[in-house]
C-alpha positions as CSV (number, residue, x, y, z in Angstrom):
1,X,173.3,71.0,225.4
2,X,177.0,69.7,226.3
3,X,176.1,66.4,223.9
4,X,174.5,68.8,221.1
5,X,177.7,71.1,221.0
6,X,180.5,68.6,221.6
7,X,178.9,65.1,220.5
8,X,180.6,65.8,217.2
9,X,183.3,68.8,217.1
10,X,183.4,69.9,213.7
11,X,185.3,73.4,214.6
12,X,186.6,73.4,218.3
13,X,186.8,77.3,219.0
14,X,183.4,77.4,217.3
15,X,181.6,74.7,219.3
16,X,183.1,75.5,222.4
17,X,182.1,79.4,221.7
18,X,178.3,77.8,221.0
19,X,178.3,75.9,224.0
20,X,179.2,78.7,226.1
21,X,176.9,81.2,224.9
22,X,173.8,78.7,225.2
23,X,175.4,77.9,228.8
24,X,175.1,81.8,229.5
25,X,171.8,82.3,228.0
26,X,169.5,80.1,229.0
27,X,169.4,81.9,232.7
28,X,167.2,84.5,231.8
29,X,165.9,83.2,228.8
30,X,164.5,79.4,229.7
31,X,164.9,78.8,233.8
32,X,164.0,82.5,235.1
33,X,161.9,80.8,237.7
34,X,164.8,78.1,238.5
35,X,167.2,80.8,239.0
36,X,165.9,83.0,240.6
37,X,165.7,79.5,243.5
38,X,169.0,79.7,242.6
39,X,170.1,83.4,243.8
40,X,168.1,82.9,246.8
41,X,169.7,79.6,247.6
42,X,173.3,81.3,247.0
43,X,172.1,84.5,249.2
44,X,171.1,81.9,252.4
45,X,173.2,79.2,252.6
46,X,174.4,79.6,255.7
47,X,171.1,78.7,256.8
48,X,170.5,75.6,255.2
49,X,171.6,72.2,256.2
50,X,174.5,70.9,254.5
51,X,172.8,67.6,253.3
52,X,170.1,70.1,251.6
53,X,173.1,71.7,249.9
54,X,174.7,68.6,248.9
55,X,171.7,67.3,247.8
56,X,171.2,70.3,245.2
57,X,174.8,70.0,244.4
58,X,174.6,66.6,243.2
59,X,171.1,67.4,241.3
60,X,172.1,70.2,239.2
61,X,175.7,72.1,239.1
62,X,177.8,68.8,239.6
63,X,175.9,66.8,237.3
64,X,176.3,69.5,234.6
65,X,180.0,69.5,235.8
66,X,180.4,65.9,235.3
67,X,178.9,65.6,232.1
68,X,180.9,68.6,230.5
69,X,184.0,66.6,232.3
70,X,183.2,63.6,230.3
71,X,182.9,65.5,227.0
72,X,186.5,67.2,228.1
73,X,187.7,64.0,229.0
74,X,186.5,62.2,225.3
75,X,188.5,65.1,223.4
76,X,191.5,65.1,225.1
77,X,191.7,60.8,224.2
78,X,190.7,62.8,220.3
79,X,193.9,65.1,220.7
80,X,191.3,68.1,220.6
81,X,192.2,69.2,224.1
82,X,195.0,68.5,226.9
83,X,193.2,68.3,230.1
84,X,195.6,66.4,233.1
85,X,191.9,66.7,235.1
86,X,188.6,66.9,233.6
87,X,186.5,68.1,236.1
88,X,189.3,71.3,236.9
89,X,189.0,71.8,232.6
90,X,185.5,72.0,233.0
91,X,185.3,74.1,236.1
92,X,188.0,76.2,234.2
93,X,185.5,76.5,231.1
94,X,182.6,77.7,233.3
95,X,184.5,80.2,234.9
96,X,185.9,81.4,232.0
97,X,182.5,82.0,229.7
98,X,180.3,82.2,232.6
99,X,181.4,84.1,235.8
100,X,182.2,87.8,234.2
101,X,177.8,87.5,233.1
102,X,177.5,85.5,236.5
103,X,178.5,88.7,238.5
104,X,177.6,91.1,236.2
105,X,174.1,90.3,236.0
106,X,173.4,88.9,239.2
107,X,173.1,85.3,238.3
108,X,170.8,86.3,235.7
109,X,168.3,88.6,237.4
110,X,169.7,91.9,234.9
111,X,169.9,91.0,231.7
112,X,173.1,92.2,229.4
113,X,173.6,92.6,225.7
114,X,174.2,89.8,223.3
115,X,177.1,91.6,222.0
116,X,178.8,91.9,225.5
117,X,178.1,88.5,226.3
118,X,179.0,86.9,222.7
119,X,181.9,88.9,223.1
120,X,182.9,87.7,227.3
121,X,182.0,84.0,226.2
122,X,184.2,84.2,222.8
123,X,187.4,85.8,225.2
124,X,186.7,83.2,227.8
125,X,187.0,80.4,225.3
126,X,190.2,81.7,224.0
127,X,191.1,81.6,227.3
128,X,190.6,78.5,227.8
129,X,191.7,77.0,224.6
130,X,195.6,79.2,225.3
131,X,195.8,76.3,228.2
132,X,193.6,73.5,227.1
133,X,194.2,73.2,223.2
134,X,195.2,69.9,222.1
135,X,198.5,68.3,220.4
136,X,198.7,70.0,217.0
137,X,196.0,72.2,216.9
């Protein structure tokens, strides 16, 4: 997904605002099952060991993290963006289109209109870009 929306950045504000909502989306629409793991994993992990947690860490969120690091990290050296740390940027960029439908939907478990959520990722992406947007553009 990162790859398919940033491999080649035609229009920044556009691909980024693509990437987000697909980021948003595919909880309820392709993963439901993998989620819902997901809410129950966040509601008990307290009682699991930190190595389990790690372990999931490292599988899934921080892999995603690094990868849409390394796609930060290629368009800053492109002038696109000015990240000083890729991985913040990107935690940044998750935050920003993600956490607002995170909360508000319960990590997916209610859904929420497109509009509302084309509308949170499009703001969050502004966001972003007011701190993140490159030399010149």
């Amino acid at each position: 997904m990162i790859d398919r929306h940033l491999g080649e950045v035609n229009d920044l504000e556009s691909d980024l605002v693509a990437l987000g909502r697909e980021w948003v989306t595919i909880p309820t629409r392709d993963f439901a099952d993998h989620f819902a793991m997901v809410r129950q994993i966040n509601a008990e992990a307290a009682h699991f060991p930190q190595a389990a947690l790690d372990a999931w860490q490292e599988a899934g969120p921080r892999r995603v993290q690094h990868a849409l690091a390394d796609a930060f990290a290629r368009l800053d050296a492109s002038g696109l963006l000015r990240v000083g740390d890729p991985r913040r940027a990107a935690h940044h960029f998750a935050l920003l289109v993600g956490a607002e439908i995170s909360e508000r939907t319960f990590h997916g478990a209610i859904p929420l209109g497109a509009d509302e959520v084309s509308a949170i990722v499009t703001d969050g992406v502004a966001a972003f870009l007011d701190g993140y947007r490159g030399r010149g553009n």
